[in-house]
Structures are given as C-alpha cells and as structure tokens.
Residue frames as a rotation matrix with the C-alpha (Angstrom) as fourth column:
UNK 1
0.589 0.808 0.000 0.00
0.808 -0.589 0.000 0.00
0.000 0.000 -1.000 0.00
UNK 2
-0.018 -0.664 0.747 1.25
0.627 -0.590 -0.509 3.36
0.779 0.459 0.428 -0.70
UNK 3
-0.518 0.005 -0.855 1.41
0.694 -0.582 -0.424 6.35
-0.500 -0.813 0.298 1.54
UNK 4
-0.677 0.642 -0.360 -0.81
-0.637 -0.756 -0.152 8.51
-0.370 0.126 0.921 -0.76
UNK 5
-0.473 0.881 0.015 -3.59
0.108 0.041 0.993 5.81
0.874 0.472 -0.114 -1.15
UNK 6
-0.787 0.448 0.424 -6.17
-0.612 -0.489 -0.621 7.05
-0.071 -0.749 0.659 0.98
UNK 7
0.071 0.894 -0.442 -8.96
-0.419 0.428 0.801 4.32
0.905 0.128 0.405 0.14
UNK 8
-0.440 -0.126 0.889 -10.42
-0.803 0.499 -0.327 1.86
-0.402 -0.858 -0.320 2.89
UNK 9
-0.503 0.350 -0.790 -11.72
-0.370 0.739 0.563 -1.27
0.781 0.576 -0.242 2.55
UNK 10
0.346 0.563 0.751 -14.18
-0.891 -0.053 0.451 -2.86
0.294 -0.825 0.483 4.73
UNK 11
-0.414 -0.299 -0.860 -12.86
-0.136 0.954 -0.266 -6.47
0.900 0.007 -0.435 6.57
UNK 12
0.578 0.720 0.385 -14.49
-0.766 0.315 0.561 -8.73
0.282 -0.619 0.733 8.10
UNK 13
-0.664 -0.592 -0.457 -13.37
-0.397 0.797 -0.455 -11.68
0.633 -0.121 -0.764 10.11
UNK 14
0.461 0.880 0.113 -15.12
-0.501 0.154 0.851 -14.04
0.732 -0.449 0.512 12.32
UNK 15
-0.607 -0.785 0.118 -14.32
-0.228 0.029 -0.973 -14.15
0.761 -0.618 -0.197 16.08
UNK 16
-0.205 0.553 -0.808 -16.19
0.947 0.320 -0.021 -15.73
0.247 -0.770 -0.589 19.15
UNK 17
0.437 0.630 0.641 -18.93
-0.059 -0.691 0.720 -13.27
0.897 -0.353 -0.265 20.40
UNK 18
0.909 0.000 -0.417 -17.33
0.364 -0.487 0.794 -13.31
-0.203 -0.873 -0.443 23.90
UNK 19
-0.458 -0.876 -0.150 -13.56
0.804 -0.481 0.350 -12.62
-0.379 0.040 0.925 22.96
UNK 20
-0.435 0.028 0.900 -15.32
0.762 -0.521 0.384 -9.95
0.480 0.853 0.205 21.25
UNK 21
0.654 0.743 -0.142 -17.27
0.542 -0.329 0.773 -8.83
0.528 -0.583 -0.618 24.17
UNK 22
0.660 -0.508 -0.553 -14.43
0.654 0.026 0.756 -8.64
-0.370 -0.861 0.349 26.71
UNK 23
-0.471 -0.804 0.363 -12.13
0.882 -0.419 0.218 -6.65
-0.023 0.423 0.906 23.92
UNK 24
0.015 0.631 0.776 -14.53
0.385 -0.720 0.577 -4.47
0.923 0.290 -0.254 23.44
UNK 25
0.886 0.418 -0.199 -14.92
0.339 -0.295 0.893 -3.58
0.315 -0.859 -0.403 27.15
UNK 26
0.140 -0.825 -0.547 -11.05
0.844 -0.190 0.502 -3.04
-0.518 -0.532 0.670 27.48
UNK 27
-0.634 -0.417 0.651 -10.66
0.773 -0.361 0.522 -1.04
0.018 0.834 0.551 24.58
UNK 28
0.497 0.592 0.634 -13.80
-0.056 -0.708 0.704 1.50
0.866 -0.385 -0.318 25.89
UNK 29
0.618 -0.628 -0.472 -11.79
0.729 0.233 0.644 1.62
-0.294 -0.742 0.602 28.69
UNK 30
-0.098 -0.989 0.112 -8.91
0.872 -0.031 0.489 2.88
-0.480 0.146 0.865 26.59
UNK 31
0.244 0.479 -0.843 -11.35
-0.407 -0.738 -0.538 5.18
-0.880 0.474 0.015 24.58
UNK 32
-0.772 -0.561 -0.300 -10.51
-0.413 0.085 0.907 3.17
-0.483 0.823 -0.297 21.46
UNK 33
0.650 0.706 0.280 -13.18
-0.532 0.686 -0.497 0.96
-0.543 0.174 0.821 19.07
UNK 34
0.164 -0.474 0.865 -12.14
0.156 0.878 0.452 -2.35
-0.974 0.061 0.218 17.79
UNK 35
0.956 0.036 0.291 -11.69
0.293 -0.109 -0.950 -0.61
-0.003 0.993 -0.115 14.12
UNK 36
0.645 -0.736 0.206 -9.07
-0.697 -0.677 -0.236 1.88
0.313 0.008 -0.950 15.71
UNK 37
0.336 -0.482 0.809 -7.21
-0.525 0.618 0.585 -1.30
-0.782 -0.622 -0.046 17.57
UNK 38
0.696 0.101 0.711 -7.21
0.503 0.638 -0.583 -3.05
-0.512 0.764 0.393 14.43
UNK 39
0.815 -0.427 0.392 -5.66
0.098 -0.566 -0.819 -0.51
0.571 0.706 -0.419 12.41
UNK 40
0.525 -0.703 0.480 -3.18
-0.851 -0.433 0.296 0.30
0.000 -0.564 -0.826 15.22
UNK 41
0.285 -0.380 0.880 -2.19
-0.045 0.912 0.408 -3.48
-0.957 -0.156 0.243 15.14
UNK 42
0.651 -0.042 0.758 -2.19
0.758 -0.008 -0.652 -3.56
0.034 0.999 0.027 10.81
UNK 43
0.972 -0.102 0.212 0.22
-0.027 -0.943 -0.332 -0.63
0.233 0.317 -0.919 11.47
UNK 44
0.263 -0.804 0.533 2.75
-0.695 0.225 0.683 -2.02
-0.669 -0.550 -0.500 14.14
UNK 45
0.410 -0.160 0.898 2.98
0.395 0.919 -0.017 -5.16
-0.822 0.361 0.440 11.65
UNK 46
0.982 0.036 0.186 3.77
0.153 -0.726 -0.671 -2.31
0.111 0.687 -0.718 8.96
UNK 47
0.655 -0.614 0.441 6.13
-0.574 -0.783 -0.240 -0.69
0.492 -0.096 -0.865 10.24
UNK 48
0.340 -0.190 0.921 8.03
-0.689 0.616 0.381 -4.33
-0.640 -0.764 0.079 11.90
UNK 49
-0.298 -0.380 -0.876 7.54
-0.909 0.393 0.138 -5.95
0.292 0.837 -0.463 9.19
UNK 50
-0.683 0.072 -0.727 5.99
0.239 0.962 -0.130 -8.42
0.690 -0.263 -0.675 11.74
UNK 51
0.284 0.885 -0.369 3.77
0.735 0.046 0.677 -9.09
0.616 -0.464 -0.637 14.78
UNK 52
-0.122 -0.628 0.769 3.91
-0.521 -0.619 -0.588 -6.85
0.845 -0.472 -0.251 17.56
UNK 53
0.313 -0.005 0.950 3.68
-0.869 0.402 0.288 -9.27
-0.383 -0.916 0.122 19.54
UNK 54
-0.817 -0.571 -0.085 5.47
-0.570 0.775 0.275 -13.37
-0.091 0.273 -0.958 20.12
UNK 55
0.672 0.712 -0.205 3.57
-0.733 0.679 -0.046 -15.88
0.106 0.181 0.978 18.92
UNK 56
-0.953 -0.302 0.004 5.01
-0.280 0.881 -0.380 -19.72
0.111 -0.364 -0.925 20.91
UNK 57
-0.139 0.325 -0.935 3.97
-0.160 0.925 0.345 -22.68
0.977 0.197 -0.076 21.52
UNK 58
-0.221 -0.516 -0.828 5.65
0.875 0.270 -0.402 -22.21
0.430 -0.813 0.392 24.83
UNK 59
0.262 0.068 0.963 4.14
0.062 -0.997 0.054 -19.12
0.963 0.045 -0.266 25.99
UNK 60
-0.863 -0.503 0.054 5.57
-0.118 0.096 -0.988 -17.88
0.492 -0.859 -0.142 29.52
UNK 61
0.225 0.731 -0.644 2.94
0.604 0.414 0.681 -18.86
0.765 -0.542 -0.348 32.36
UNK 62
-0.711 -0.290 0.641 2.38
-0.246 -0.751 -0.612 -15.96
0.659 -0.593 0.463 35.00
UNK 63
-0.776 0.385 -0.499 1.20
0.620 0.612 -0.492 -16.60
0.116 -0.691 -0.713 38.53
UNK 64
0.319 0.943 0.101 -2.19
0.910 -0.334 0.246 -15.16
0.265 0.013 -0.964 39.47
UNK 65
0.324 -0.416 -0.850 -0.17
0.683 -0.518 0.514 -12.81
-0.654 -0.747 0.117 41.96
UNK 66
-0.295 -0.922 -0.249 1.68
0.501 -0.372 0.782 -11.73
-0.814 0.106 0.571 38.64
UNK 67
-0.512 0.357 0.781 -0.92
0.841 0.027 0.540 -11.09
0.172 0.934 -0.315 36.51
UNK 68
0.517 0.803 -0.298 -2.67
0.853 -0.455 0.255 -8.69
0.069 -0.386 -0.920 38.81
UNK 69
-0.393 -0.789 -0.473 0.61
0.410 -0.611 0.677 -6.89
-0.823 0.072 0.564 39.28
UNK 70
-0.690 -0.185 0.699 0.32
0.724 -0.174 0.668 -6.56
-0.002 0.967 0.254 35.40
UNK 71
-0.047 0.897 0.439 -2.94
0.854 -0.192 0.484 -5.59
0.518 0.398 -0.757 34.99
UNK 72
0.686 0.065 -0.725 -2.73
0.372 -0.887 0.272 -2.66
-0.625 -0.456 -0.633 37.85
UNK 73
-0.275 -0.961 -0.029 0.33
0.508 -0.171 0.844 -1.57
-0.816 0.217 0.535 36.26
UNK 74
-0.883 0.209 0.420 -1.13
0.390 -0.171 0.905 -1.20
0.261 0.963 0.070 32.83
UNK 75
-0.122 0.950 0.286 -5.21
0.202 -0.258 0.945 -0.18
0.972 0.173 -0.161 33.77
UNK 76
-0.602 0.230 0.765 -4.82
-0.707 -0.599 -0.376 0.75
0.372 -0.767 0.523 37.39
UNK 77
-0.954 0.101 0.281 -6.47
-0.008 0.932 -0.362 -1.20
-0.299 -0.348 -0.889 40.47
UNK 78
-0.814 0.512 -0.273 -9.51
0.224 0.712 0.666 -3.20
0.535 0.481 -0.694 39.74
C-alpha cells in the first residue's frame, strides 16, 4: 500500500462473540473501538515488518499474583 492511497476497505473476520465482548470492554476503557485497535495493530505489523507481539507454543505462564501486578500496572487497580 502506498502512503498517498487514501482508500479503505471494509474487513471482516469471524471471532467468538465473547472474545469480542471482553475486547470491546477493554478497549472502551482505553477510549478506542475495535476498528481503531485493528488498524493500530495492521500498522505495528507495517512498520516491523511483523507481529507486535510473540507468537510460541511455549508461551511464559504468570502466577495469578503476577498477573494482577500486570494488569494494575497497565489499567490501574480493579
């Protein structure tokens, strides 16, 4: 894609109705909709040349204790 086309296209994709719920509720949170997330992901992969994030087999495994950490960290306490 160039940098002076300016079209859009519409995409669809098909995704369990609750993963969709629950994104949706973080992202309002964030003030975003799941168009702007999209694009913001379809950009980082742009501009990487990849994901922005790892994709394993082996993903790391965080204790409950360490996830909450996370989660305040990033969205503040619960």
């Amino acid at each position: 894609m160039s940098d002076s086309d300016t079209s859009t296209v519409l995409f669809r994709a098909r995704v369990p109705a609750s993963r969709l719920r629950k994104a949706e509720q973080i992202l309002d949170r964030l003030g975003l909709k799941t168009g702007d997330a999209l694009n913001m992901m379809l950009a980082q992969i742009e501009l990487r040349g990849a994901l922005p994030f790892e994709v394993t087999t082996h993903p790391a495994t965080l204790s409950a204790e360490r996830q909450a950490q996370e989660w305040n960290a990033a969205f503040g306490e619960y």
